[in-house]
C-alpha positions as CSV (number, residue, x, y, z in Angstrom):
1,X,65.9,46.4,-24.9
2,X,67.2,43.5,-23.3
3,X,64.8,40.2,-22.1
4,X,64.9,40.9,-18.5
5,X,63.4,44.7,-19.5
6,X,61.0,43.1,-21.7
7,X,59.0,40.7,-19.8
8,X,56.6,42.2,-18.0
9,X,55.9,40.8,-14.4
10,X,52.9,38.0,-14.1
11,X,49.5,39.4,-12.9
12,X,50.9,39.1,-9.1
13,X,53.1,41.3,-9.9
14,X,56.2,39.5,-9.0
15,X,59.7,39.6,-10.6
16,X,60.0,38.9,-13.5
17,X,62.8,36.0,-14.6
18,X,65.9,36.8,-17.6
19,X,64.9,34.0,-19.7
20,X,64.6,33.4,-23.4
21,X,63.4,30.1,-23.1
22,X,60.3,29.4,-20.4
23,X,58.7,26.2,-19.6
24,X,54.9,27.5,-19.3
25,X,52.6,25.1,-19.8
26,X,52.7,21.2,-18.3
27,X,51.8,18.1,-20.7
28,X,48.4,17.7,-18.6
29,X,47.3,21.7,-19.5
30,X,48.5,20.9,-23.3
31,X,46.4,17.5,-23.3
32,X,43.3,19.1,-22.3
33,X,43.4,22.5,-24.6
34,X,43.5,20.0,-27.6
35,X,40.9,17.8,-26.0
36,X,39.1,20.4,-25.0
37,X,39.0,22.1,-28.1
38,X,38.1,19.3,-30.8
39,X,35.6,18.3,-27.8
40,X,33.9,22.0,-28.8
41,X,34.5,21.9,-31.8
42,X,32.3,18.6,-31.8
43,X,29.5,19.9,-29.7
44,X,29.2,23.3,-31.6
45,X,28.7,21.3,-34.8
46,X,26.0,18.7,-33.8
47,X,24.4,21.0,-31.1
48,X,23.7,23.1,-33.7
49,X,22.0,20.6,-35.8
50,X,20.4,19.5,-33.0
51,X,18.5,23.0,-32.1
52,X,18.3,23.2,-35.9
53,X,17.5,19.6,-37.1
54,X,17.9,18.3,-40.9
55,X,14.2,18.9,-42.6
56,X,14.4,15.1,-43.7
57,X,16.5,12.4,-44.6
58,X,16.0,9.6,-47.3
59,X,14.6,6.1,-47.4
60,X,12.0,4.7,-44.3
61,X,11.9,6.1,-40.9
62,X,13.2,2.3,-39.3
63,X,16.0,2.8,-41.5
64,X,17.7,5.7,-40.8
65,X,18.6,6.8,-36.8
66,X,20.4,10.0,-38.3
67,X,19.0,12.5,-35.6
68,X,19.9,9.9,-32.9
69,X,23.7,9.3,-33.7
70,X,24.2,13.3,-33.7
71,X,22.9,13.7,-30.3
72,X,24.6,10.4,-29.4
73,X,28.2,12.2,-30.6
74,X,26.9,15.4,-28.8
75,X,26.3,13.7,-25.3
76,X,29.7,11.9,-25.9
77,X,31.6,14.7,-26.8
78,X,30.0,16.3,-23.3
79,X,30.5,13.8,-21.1
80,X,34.4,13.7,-22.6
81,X,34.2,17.5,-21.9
82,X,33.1,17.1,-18.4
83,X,36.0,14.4,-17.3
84,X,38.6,16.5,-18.8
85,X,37.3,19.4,-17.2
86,X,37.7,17.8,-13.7
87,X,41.3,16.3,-14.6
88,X,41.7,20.0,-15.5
89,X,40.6,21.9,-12.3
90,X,42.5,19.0,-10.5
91,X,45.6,19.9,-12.2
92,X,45.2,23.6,-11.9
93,X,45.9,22.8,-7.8
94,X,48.8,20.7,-8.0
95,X,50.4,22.1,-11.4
96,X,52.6,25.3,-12.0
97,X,51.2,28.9,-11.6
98,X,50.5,29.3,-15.2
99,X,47.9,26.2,-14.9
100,X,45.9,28.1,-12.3
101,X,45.4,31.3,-14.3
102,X,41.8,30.5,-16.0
103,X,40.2,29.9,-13.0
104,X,40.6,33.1,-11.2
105,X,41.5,37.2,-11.5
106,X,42.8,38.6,-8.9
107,X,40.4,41.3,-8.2
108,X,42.4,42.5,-5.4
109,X,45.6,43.3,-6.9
110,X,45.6,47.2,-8.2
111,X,49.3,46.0,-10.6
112,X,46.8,43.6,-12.2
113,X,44.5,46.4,-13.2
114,X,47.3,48.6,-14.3
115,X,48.7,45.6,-16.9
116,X,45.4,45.0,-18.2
117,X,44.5,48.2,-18.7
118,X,48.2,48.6,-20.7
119,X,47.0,45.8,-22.6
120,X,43.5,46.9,-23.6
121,X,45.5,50.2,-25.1
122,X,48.0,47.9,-27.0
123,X,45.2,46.1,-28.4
124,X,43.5,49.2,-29.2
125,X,46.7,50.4,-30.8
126,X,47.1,53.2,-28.4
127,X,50.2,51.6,-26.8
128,X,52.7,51.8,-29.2
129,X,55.4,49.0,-26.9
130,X,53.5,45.8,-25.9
131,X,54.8,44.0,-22.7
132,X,55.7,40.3,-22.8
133,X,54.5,37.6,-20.1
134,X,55.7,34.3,-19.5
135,X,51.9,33.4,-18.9
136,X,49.0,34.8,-19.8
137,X,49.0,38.5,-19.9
138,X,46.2,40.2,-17.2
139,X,43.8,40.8,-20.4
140,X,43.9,37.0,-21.3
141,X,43.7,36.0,-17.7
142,X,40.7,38.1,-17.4
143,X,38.9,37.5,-21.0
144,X,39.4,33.4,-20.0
145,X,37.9,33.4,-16.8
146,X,34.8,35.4,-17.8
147,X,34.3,34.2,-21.1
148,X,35.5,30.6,-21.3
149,X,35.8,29.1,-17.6
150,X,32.9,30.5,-16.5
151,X,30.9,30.1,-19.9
152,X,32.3,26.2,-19.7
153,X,31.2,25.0,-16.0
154,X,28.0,26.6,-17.4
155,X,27.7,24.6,-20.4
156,X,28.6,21.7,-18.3
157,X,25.8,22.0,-16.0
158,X,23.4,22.8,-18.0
159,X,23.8,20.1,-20.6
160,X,23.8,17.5,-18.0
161,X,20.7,18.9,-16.6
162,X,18.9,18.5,-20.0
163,X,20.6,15.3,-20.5
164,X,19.2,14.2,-17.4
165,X,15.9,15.4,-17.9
166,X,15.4,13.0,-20.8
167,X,17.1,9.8,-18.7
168,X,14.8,9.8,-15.8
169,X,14.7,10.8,-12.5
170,X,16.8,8.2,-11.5
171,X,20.0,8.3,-12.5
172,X,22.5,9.9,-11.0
173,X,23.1,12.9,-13.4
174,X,19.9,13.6,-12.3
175,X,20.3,13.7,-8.5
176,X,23.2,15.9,-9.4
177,X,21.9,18.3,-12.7
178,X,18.2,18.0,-11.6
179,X,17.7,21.1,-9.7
180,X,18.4,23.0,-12.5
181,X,15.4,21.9,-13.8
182,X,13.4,23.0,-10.5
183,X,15.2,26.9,-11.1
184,X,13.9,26.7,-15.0
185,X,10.8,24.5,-15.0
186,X,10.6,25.3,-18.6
187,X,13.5,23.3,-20.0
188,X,13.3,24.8,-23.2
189,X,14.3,28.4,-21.6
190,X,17.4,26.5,-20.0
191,X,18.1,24.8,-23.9
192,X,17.9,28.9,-24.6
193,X,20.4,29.3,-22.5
194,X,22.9,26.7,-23.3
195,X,22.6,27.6,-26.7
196,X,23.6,31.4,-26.3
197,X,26.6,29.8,-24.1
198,X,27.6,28.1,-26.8
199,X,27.7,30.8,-28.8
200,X,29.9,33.1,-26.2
201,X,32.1,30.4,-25.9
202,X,32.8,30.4,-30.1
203,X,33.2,34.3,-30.2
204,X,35.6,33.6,-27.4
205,X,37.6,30.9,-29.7
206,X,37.9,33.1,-32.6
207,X,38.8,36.1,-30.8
208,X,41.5,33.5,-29.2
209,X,43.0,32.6,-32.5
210,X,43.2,36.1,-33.9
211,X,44.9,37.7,-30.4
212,X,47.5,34.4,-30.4
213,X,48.7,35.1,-34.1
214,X,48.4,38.8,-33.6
215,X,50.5,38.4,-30.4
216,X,53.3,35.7,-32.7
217,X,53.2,38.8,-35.7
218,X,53.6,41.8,-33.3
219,X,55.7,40.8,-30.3
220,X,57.8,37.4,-31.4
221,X,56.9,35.2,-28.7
222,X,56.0,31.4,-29.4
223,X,52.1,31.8,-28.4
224,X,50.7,29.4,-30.7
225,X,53.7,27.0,-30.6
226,X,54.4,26.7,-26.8
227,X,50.8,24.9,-26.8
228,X,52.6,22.2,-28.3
229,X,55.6,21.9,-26.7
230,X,55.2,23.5,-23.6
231,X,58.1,25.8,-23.7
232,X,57.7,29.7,-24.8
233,X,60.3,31.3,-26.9
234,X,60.6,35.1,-25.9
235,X,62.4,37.0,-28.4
236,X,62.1,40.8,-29.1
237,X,60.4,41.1,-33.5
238,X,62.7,41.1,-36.0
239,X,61.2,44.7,-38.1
């Protein structure tokens, strides 16, 4: 099978380009995936120790502000989050094609449907010839927007609205966040909330990890790798 009749065409459906060697992904996307995801990594980790706080730590209460540098690193770790998040949609409108594909599926487009339904049977290991995308294949597309974009702007918003609860009513992130508290006046339903967001946005992760070293195993292409470099490799699997 030769490259040309390997690579599938994108989720618009158009041609698809003999390459081996594709530049996908811009040093701005690459920045904020590893931003990004040492930023969740940080927030999963001390949010959870805030909903779940240590039962006591040593030595006098003055002494010891153990609880406060956690959430201190948790807001931090947010507000890091948010910024890179805006840098992020900003480059998704000025960047390549491939920058723009977490932040939409196109609903519209009846070749999208077909792809991802091709790729919900190779996954299921009822296909038994995967396609290969320079980009994300219409599965990933679809799986980042509703479980990761989405999930995120969530987080985002709802974080700063509880954040700003605690500042005061005036500060900005307040005038901004504060009518989420209006929609939930119970904040602790909309800390329910951004909790169980958290925890779609780690089953999303792992699931990540597994599909991009089952995708470098079973089909050859550079998935893992290209987040480093940029440039995606695709090869047919040596057997």
């Amino acid at each position: 099978m030769s490259i040309h009749e390997s690579i599938a065409a994108n989720p618009d459906c158009e041609k698809a380009v003999e390459r081996q060697s594709v530049y996908v992904y811009d040093a701005p996307v690459r920045i904020w995936h590893w931003v990004n995801a040492f930023s969740i990594l940080t927030l999963a980790v001390t949010g959870y120790f805030i909903g779940s706080p240590l039962p006591s730590v040593p030595g006098e209460a003055n002494a010891n502000f153990l609880m406060g540098y956690i959430r201190f690193i948790h807001f931090a770790a947010g507000q890091i989050l948010a910024v890179f998040l805006l840098l992020r949609v900003y480059w998704a409108l000025v960047g390549n094609a491939h920058a723009r594909q977490i932040f939409y599926v196109p609903f519209w487009s009846g070749c999208f449907w077909k792809q991802w339904l091709h790729e919900v049977r190779w996954y299921t290991f009822l296909a038994q010839q995967p396609k290969k995308y320079v980009g994300h294949n219409p599965l990933a597309q679809f799986t980042m927007f509703s479980m990761f974009t989405l999930p995120l702007i969530f987080m985002v918003i709802t974080g700063f609205a509880l954040y700003s609860e605690g500042a005061g009513s005036d500060r900005w992130d307040y005038g901004l966040f504060g009518w989420i508290v209006s929609v939930w006046p119970n904040s602790q339903d909309i800390r329910t909330f951004h909790h169980l967001g958290m925890w779609v946005i780690l089953v999303f992760v792992i699931v990540h990890i597994y599909v991009a070293v089952h995708e470098v195993i079973m089909t050859g292409q550079t998935i893992i790798s290209s987040m480093i470099s940029g440039a995606r490799l695709i090869k047919d699997r040596e057997d």
